[in-house]
C-alpha positions in Angstrom: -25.0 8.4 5.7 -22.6 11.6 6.6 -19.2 12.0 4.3 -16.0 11.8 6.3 -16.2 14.3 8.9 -12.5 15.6 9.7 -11.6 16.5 13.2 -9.3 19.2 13.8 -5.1 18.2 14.9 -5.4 20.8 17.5 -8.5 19.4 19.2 -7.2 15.9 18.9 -3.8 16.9 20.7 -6.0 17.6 24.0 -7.8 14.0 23.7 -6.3 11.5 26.9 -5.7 8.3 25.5 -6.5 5.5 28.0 -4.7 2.4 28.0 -6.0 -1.1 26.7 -5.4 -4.5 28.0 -2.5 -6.4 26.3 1.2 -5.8 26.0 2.8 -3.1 25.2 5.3 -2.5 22.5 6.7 1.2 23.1 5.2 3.6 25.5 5.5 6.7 24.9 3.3 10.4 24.1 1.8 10.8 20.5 1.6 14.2 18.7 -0.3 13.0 15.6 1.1 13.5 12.2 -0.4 10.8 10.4 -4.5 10.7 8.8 -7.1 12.8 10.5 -9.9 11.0 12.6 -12.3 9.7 10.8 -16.4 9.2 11.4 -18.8 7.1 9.3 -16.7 4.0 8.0 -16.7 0.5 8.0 -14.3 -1.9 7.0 -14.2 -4.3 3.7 -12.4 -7.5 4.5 -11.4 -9.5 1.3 -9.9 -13.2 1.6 -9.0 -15.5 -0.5 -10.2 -19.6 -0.9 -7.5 -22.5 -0.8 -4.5 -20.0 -1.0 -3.2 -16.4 -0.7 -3.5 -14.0 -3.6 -1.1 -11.4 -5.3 0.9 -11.8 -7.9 -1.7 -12.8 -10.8 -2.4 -16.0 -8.6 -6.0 -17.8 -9.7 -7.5 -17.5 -6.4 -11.4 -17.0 -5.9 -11.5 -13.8 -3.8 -14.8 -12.7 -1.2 -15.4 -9.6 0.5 -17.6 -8.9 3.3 -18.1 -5.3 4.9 -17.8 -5.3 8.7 -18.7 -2.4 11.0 -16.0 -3.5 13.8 -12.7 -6.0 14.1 -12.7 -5.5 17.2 -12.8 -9.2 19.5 -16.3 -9.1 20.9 -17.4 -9.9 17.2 -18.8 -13.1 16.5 -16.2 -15.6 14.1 -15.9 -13.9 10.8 -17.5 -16.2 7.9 -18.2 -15.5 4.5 -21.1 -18.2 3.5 -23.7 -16.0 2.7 -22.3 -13.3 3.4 -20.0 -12.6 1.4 -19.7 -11.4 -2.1 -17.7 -13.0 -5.0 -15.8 -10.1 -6.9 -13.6 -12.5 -9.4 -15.8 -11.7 -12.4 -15.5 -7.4 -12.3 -12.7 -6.5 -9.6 -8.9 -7.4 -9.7 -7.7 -7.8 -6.3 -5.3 -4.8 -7.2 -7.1 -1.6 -6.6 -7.5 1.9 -5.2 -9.3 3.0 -2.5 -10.1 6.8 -1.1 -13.5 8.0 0.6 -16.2 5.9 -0.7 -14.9 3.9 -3.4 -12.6 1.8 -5.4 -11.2 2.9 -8.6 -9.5 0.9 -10.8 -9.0 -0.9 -14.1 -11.1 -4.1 -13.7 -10.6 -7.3 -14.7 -12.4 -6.7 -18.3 -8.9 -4.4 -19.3 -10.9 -1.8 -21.5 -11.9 1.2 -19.1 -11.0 3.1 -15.8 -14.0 2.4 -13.3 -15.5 3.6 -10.1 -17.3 1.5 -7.4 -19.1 1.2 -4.5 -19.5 -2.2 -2.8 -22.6 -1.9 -1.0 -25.1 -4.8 1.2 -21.7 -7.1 0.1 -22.7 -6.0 -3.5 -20.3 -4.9 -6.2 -21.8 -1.7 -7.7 -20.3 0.5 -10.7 -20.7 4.2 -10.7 -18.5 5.4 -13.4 -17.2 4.0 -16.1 -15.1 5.4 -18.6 -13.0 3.4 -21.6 -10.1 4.2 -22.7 -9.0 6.9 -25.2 -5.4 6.6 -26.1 -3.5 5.3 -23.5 -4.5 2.2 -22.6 -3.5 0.1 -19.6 -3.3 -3.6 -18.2 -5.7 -4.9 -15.1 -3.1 -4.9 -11.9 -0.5 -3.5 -14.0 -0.4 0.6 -12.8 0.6 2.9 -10.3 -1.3 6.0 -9.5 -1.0 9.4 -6.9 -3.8 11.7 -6.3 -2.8 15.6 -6.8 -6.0 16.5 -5.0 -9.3 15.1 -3.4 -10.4 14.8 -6.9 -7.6 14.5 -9.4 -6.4 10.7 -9.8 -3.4 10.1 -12.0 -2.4 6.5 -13.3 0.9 5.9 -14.6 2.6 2.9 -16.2 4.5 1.3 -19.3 3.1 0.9 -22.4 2.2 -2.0 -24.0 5.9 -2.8 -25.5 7.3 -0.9 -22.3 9.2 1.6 -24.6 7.6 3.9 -23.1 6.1 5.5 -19.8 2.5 6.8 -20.0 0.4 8.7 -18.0 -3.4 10.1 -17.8 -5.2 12.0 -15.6 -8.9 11.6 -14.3 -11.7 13.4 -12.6 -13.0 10.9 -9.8 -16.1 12.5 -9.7 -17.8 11.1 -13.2 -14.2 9.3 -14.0 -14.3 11.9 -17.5 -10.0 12.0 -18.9 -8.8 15.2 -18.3 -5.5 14.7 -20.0 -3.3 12.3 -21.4 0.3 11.8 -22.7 3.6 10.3 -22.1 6.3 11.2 -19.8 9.6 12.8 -21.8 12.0 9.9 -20.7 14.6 8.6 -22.7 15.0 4.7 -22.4 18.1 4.3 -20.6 21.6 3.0 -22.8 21.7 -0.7 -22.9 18.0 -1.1 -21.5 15.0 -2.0 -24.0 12.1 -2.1 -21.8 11.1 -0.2 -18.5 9.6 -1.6 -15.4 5.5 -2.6 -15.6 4.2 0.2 -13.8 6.6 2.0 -11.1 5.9 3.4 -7.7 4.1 6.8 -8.2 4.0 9.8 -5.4 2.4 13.0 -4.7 3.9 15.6 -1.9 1.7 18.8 -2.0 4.3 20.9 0.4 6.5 21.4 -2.8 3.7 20.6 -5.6 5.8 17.5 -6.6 4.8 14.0 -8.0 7.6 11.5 -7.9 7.9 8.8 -10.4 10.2 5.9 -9.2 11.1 3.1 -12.2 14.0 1.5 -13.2 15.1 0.1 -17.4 16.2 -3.4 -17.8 16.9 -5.4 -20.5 14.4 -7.5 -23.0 12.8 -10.7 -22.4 10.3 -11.5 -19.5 12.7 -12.1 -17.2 15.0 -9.4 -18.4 17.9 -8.0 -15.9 17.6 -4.4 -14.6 20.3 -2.2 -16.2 19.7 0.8 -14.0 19.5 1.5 -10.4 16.1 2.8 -9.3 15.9 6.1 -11.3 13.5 9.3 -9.7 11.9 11.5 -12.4 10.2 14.8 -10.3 7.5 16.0 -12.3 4.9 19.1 -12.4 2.0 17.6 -11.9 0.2 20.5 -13.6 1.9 19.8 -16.8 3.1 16.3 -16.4 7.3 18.0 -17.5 9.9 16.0 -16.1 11.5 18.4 -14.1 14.9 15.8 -13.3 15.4 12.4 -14.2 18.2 11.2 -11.8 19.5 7.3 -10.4 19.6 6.0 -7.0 23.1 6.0 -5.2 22.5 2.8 -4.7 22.1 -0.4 -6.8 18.5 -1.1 -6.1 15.3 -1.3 -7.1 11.7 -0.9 -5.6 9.5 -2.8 -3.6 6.2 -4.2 -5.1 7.0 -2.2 -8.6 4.9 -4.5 -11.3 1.9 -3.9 -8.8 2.4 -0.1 -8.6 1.0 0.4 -4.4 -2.5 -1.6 -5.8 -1.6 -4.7 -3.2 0.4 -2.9 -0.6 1.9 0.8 0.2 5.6 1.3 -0.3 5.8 4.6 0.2 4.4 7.6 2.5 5.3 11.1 3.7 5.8 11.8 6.8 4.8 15.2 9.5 7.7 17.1 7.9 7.5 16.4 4.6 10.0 14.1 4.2 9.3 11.1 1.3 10.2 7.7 2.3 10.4 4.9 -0.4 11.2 0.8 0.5 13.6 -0.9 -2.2 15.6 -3.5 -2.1 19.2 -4.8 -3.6 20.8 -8.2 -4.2 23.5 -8.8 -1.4 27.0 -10.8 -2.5 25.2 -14.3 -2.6 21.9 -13.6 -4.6 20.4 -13.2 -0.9 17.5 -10.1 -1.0 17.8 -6.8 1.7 15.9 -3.8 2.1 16.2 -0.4 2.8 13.7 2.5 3.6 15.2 5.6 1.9 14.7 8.8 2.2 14.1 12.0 0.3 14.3 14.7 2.9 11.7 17.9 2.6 12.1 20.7 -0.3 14.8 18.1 -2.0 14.4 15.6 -4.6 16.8 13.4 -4.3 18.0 11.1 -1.8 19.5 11.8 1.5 22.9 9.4 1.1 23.0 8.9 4.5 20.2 7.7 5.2 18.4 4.3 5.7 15.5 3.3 8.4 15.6 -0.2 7.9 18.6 -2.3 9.4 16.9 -5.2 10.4 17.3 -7.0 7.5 15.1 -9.3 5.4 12.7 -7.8 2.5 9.9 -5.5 3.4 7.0 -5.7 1.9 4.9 -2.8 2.6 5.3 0.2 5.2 2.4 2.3 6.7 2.6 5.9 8.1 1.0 6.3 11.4 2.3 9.4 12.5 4.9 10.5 15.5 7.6 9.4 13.2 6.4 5.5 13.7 5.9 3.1 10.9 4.1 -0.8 10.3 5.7 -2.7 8.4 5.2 -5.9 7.1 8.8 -8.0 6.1 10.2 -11.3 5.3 12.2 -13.2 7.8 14.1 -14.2 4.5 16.1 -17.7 6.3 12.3 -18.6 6.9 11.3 -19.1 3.2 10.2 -16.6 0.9 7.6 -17.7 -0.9 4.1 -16.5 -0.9 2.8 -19.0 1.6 6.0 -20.1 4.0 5.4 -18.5 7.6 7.9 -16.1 7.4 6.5 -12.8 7.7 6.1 -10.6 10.3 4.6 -7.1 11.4 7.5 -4.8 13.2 6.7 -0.8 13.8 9.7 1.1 12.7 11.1 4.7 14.1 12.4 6.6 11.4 14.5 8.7 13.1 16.1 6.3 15.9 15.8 3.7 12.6 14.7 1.0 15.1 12.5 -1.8 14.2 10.5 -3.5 17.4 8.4 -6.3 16.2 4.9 -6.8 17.1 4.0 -8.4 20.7 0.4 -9.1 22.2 0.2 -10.3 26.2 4.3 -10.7 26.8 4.6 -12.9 23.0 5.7 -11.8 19.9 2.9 -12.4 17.1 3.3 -15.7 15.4 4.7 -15.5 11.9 2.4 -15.4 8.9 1.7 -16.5 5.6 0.8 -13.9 2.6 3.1 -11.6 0.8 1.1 -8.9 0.6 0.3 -7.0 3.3 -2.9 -4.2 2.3 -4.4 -6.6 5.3 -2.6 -3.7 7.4 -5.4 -0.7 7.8 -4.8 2.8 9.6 -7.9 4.6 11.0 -8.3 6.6 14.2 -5.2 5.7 15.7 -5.4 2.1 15.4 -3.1 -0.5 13.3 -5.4 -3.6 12.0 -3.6 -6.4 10.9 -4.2 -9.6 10.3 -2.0 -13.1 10.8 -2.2 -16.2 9.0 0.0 -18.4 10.9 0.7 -21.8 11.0 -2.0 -24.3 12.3 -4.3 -21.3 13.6 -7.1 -19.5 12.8 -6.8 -16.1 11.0 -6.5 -13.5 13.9 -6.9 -9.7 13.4 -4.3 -7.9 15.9 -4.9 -4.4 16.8 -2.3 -2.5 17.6 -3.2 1.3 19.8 -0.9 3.9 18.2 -1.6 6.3 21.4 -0.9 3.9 23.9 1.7 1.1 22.0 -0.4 -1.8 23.3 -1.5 -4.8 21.3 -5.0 -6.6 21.3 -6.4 -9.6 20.3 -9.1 -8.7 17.2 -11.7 -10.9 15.3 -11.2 -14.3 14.3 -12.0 -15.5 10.9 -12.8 -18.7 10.5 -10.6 -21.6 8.7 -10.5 -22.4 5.1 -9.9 -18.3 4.3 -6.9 -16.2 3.8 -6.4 -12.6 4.5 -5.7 -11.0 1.5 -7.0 -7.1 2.3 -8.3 -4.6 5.4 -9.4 -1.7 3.9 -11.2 1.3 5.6 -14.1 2.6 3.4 -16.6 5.7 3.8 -19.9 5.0 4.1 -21.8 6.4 0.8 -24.4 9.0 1.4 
């Protein structure tokens, strides 16, 4: 099979988008900004059995590759067809091209995989050297097509390691730990952090935060950003949040759901989230503006209120999200989440609508069942006393369609777009 084949920006500006039945949510024109077209893919679907995943949860978790989502596909079942992926993958994982990486569920190695004919394949493997990390428990940025870097605590959480791979045969091509002080008053540092790459200014950004000891321990210090050279993994600045928050999905380090992107003009947008007056949760996308590394103070494209719980660039400054109607219930499985496309400069948030009604809401934290390919949002809604229903959402046009159905007795749990392998 061919490799990604990348079209070029300029061609794609001249392409006439032609509208889709369903409802639109915002006309408008779109200059993309957002991940080139791609050819050759297919998506990998993962769900769980009884109950939504995340968190650690003891679900049993399928995955079944799919060439389309699109509605004219029959009802999506997994008997035999399926593939069980409990005993070697975490739920937790990174995808780019091809194939996932991650630490699996045996805790001793960084691995590469392919899943191929709904079969879990390993390519690489590679145990640990020094450094050694938790399944689930990591964050990670790539510094180029082929450079993966994995960050997180340590075992005692004194202190923050790092090590950098070669994708290509998964060989370490350096290790160490960062040069951060533990915080005064704070013992441990958060599980794994929310890690970031921005090639216009050569930059990886290490969000984290110190709190105090115990499991349950109480955060000390705002969300702190360390800017490092990625080419020598210094810590460049070490500086706290003006405000008293912390970030979104940090023990799970962007391996369930994306809490940050960059944007056209290089600005680097992170979700966090503070404790209002009564204990009650609220979020706020921040914002570090282009050839800065700190925050823009004024700043904040969420005002809607609720939690978000994962944000997805799709260029022309417009964002999906996935948040928490918190008055609704907020755990895992109450039907009180919703998929809303943000504007980051008006900072408006419209929420989802398909033929004149807005999407039920749905059950399920987290949200990597929201994937981005060619100009097209797929996501996919567990909601109350229905069938799961993939929604896809035309970025060109603003319209919403009907998807695939999956049949009952599963739970979305992923949509990721994979590469075909050669």
């Amino acid at each position: 099979m061919k490799r990604f084949e990348f079209l070029l920006r300029s061609f794609m500006a001249l392409v006439i988008a032609f509208g889709m039945t369903g409802c639109a949510d915002d006309e408008g024109s779109y200059q993309p900004d957002g991940p080139a077209v791609i050819q050759d893919f297919h998506f990998d679907l993962w769900v769980a059995l009884d109950r939504h995943g995340g968190m650690g949860r003891d679900v049993q978790t399928l995955v079944r590759s799919l060439n389309s989502l699109e509605s004219d596909q029959p009802e999506i079942t997994f008997q035999g067809q399926g593939t069980e992926v409990n005993s070697i993958l975490s739920l937790e994982t990174i995808v780019k091209g091809a194939y996932y990486y991650q630490v699996p569920v045996s805790g001793d190695r960084f691995a590469k995989y392919v899943i191929r004919d709904n079969k879990v394949e390993a390519v690489k493997e590679r145990r640990f050297r020094n450094n050694t990390y938790s399944t689930r428990k990591y964050t990670h940025a790539w510094t180029d097509d082929n450079t993966l870097v994995i960050m997180a605590a340590n075992g005692d959480a004194s202190e923050i390691i790092w090590t950098k791979l070669n994708a290509d045969d998964m060989t370490i091509i350096d290790e160490g730990k960062l040069d951060i002080a533990m915080p005064e008053g704070a013992e441990l540092f958060t599980t794994s952090g929310i890690l970031n790459y921005r090639a216009s200014d050569d930059k990886l950004f290490y969000f984290y935060y110190a709190k105090a000891g115990g499991a349950r321990g109480k955060r000390v210090t705002p969300m702190m950003t360390a800017v490092i050279d990625p080419a020598t993994m210094t810590v460049e600045s070490d500086t706290p949040c003006f405000l008293d928050c912390e970030m979104v999905g940090t023990a799970y380090g962007e391996l369930l759901q994306t809490t940050t992107f960059i944007d056209g003009g290089n600005n680097l947008y992170i979700a966090c989230v503070t404790d209002d007056a009564d204990g009650a949760e609220h979020s706020h996308l921040l914002k570090i503006p282009a050839n800065s590394t700190t925050f823009d103070q004024s700043y904040d494209g969420f005002t809607a209120g609720g939690k978000l719980l994962s944000v997805m660039y799709l260029g022309n400054n417009k964002v999906m999200a996935y948040a928490r109607e918190d008055k609704l219930g907020t755990d895992i499985d109450d039907f009180s989440h919703y998929y809303t496309v943000l504007d980051v400069v008006s900072k408006t948030s419209t929420p989802i609508t398909c033929q004149g009604q807005r999407l039920a809401y749905s059950s399920g934290r987290f949200s990597s069942r929201m994937a981005y390919v060619n100009h097209k949002a797929y996501i996919g809604v567990d909601a109350e006393g229905a069938q799961p229903q993939i929604y896809i959402y035309d970025v060109n046009t603003g319209q919403t369609d009907l998807g695939a159905t999956m049949a009952s007795g599963y739970y979305f749990e992923q949509i990721r777009v994979v590469e075909e392998v050669e």
